[in-house]
TORKOL-4160 file (C-alpha; in steps of 0.2 Angstrom, whole numbers, padded with zeros to 4 digits, m for minus):
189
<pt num="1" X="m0212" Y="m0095" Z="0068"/>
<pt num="2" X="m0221" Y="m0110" Z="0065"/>
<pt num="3" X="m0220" Y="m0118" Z="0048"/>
<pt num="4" X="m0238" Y="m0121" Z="0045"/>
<pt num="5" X="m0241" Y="m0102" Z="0048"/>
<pt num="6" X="m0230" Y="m0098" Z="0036"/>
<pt num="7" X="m0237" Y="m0108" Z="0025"/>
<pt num="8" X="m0255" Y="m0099" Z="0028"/>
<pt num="9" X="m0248" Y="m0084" Z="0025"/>
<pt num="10" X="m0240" Y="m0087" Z="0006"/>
<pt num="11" X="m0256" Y="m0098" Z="0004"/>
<pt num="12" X="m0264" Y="m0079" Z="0009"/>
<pt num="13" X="m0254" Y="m0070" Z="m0005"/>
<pt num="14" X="m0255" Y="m0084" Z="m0016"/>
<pt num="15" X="m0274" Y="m0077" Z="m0017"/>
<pt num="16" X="m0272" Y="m0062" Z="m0015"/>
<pt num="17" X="m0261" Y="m0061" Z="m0032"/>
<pt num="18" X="m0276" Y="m0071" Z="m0040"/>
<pt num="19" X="m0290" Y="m0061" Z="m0034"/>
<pt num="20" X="m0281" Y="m0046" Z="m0042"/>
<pt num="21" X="m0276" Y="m0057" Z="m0058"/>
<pt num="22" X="m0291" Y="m0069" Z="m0061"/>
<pt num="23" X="m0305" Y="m0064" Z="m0073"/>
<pt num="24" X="m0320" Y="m0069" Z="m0060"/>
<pt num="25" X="m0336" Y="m0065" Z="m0062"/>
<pt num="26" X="m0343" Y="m0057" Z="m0046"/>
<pt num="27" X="m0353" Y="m0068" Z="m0037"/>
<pt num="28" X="m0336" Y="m0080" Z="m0034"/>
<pt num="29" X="m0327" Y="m0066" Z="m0032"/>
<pt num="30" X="m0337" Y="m0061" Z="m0018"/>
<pt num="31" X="m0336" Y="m0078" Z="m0009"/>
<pt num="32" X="m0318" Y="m0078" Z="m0013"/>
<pt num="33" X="m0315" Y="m0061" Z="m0003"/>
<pt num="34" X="m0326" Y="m0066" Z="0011"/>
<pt num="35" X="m0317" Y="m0084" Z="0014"/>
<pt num="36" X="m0301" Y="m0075" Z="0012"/>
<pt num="37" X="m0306" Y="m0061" Z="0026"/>
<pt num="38" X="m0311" Y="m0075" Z="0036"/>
<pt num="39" X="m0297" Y="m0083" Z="0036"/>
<pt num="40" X="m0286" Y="m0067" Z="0036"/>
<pt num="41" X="m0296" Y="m0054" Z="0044"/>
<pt num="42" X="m0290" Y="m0035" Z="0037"/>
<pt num="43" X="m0282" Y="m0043" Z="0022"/>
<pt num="44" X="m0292" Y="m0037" Z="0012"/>
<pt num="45" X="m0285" Y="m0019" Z="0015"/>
<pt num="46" X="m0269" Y="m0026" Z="0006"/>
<pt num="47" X="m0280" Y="m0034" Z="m0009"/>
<pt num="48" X="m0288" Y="m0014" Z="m0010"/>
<pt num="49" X="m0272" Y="m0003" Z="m0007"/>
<pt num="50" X="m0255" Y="m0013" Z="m0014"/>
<pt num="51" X="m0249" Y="m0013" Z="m0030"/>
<pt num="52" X="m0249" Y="m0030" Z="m0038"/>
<pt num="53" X="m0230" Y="m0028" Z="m0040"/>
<pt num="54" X="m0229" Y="m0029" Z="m0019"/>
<pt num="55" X="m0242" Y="m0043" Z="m0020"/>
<pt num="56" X="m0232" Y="m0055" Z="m0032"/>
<pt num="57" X="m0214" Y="m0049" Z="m0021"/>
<pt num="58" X="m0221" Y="m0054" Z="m0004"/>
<pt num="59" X="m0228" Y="m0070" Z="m0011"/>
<pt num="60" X="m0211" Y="m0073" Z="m0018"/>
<pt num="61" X="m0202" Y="m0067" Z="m0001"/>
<pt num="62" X="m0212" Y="m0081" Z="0009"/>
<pt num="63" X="m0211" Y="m0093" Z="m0002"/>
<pt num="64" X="m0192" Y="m0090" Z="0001"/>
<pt num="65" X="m0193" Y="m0092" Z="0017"/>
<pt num="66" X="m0203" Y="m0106" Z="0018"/>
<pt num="67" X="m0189" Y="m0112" Z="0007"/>
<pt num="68" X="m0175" Y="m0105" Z="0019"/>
<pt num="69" X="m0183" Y="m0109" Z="0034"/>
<pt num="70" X="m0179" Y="m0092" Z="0041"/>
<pt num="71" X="m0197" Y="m0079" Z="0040"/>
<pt num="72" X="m0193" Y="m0061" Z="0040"/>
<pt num="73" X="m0199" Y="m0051" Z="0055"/>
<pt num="74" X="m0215" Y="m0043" Z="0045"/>
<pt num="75" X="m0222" Y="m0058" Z="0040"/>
<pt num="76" X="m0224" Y="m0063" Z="0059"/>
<pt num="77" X="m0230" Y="m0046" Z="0064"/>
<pt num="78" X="m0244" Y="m0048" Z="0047"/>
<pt num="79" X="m0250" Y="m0064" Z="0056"/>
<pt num="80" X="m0251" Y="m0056" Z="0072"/>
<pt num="81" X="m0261" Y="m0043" Z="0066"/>
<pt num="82" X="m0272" Y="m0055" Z="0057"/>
<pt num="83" X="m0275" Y="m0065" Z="0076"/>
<pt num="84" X="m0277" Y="m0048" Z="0085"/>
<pt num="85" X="m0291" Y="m0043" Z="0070"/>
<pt num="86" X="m0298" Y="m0064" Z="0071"/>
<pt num="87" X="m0300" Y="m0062" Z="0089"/>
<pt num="88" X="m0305" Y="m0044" Z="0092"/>
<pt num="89" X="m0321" Y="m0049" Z="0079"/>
<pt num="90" X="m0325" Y="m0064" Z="0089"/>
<pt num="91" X="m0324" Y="m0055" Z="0107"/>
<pt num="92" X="m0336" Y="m0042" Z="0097"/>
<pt num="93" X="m0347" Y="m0057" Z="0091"/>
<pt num="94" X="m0346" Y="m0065" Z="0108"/>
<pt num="95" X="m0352" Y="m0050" Z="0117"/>
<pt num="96" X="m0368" Y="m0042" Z="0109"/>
<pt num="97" X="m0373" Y="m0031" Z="0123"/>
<pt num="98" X="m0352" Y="m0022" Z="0121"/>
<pt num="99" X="m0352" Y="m0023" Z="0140"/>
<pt num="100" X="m0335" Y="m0022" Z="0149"/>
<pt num="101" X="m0342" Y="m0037" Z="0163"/>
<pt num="102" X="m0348" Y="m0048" Z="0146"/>
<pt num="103" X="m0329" Y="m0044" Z="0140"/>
<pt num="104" X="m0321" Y="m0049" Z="0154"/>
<pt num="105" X="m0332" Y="m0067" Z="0155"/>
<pt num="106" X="m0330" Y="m0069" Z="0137"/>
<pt num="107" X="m0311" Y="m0068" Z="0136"/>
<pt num="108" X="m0310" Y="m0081" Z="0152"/>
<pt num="109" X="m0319" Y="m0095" Z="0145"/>
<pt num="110" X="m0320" Y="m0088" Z="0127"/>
<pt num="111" X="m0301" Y="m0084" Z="0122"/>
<pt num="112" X="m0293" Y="m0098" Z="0126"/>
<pt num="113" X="m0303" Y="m0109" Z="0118"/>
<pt num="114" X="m0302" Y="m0098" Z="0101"/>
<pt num="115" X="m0285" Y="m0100" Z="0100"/>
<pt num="116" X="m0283" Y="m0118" Z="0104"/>
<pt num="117" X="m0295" Y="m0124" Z="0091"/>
<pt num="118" X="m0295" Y="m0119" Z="0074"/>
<pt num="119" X="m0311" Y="m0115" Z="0073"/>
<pt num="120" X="m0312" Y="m0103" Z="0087"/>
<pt num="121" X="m0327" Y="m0100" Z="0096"/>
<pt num="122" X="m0336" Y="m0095" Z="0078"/>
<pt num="123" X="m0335" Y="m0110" Z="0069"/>
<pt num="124" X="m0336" Y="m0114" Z="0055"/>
<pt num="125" X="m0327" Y="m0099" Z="0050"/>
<pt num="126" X="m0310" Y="m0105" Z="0044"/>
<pt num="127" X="m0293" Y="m0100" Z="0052"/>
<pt num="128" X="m0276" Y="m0102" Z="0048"/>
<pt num="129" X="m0268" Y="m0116" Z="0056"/>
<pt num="130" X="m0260" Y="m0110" Z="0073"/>
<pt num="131" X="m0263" Y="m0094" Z="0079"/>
<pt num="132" X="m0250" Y="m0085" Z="0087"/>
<pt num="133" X="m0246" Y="m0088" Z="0102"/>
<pt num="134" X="m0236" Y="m0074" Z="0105"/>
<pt num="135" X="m0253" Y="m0060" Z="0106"/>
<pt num="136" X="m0254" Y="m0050" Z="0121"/>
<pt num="137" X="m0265" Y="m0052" Z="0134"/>
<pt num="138" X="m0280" Y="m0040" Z="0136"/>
<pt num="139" X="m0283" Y="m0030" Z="0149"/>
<pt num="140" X="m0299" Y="m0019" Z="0154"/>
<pt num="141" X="m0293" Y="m0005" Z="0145"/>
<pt num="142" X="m0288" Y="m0016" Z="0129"/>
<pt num="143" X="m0307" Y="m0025" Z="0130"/>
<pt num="144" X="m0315" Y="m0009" Z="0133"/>
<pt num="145" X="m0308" Y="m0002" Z="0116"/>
<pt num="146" X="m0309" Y="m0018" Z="0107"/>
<pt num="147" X="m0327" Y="m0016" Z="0111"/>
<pt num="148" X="m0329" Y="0002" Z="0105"/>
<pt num="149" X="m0314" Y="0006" Z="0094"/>
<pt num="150" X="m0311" Y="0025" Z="0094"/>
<pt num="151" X="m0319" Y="0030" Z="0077"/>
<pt num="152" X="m0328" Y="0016" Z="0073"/>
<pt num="153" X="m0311" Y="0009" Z="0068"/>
<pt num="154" X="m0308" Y="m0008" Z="0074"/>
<pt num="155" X="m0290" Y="m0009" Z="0065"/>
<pt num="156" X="m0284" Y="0007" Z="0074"/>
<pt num="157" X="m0289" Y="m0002" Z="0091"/>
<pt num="158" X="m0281" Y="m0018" Z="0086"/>
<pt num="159" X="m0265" Y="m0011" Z="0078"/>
<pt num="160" X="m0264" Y="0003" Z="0096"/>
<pt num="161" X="m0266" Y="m0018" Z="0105"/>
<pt num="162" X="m0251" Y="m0024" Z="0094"/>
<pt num="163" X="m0239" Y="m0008" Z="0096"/>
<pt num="164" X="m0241" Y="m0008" Z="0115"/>
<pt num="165" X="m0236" Y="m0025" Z="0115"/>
<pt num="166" X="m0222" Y="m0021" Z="0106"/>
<pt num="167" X="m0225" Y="m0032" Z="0090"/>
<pt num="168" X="m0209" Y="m0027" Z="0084"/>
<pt num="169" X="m0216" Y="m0014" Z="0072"/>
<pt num="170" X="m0225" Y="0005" Z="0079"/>
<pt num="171" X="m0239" Y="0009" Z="0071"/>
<pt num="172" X="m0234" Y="0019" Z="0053"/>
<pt num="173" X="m0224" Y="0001" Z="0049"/>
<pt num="174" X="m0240" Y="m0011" Z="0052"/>
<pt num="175" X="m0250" Y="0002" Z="0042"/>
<pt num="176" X="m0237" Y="0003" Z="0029"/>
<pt num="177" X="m0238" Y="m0018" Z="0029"/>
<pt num="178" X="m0256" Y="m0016" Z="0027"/>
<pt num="179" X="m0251" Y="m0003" Z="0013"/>
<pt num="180" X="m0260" Y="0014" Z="0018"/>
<pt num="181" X="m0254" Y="0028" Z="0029"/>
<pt num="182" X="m0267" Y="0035" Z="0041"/>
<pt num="183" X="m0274" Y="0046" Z="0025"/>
<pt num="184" X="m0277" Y="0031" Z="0014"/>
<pt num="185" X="m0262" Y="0035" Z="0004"/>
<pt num="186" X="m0253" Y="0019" Z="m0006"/>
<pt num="187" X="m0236" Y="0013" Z="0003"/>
<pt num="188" X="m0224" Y="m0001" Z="0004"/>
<pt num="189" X="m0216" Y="m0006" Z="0020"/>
């Protein structure tokens, strides 16, 4: 993994700890949650469900191995999560009329450029640094569900991408990570 992600990633539960800690008033709280869900799309799943005790302990363990040199094997799957979420929102952005032909034209020109510059194809909307390069390829199937996640659910159809791909995790661990089950119940990894 790539030093500069994991730097985005502790820089993520370095606000996630404050956003849970900091007295704010809500209007800046607000921005704060939006600019960190912009950044880290379905993070803020983490900020709702996980104690703060987990929050301060992953902060600590990537700032370990930022330290080390040496990232543990969830922190990679959290920022694959957070590509697959980043790009499944801009493939639903980039293709208003959820067609399975507009999918297909957008992830050719569209996807390749999201993940090469930072900014993606919906700038100004910050990203981490460099997104991994390591996120599966979508096929007809994949788009069609990104499109129309089962349920509504677009994390469901985005972890379902990951697990498939074999992200090293099957899906109760990623939820886990995220910190609920399938029944919203609170969970550590």
């Amino acid at each position: 993994m790539d030093r500069h992600r994991l730097q985005d990633l502790h820089s993520k539960y370095v606000e996630l700890v404050a956003l849970r800690t900091d007295p704010l008033e809500d209007a800046p709280m607000r921005a704060r949650m939006r600019q960190l869900a912009a950044r880290f799309p379905g993070s803020l799943r983490e900020l709702d469900q996980l104690p703060i005790e987990t929050l301060r302990g992953r902060r600590a363990e990537v700032a370990a191995a930022l330290e080390a040199g040496v990232p543990a094997p969830w922190m990679e799957a959290l920022l694959r999560y957070h590509d697959g979420m980043r790009l499944a929102l801009a493939l639903r952005r980039g293709v208003p009329d959820r067609t399975l032909q507009g999918a297909r034209a957008w992830w050719t020109v569209r996807a390749r450029e999201h993940f090469e510059d930072e900014g993606g194809p919906t700038t100004p909307r910050p990203a981490p640094s460099r997104p991994s390069a390591a996120l599966p390829p979508l096929d007809d199937g994949d788009l069609e569900t990104l499109l129309r996640p089962p349920g509504g659910r677009l994390h469901h159809a985005v972890m379902a991408w990951l697990v498939r791909a074999d992200v090293g995790f099957d899906t109760a661990a990623l939820e886990r990570l995220l910190g609920a089950t399938e029944h919203g119940e609170t969970t550590e990894p």
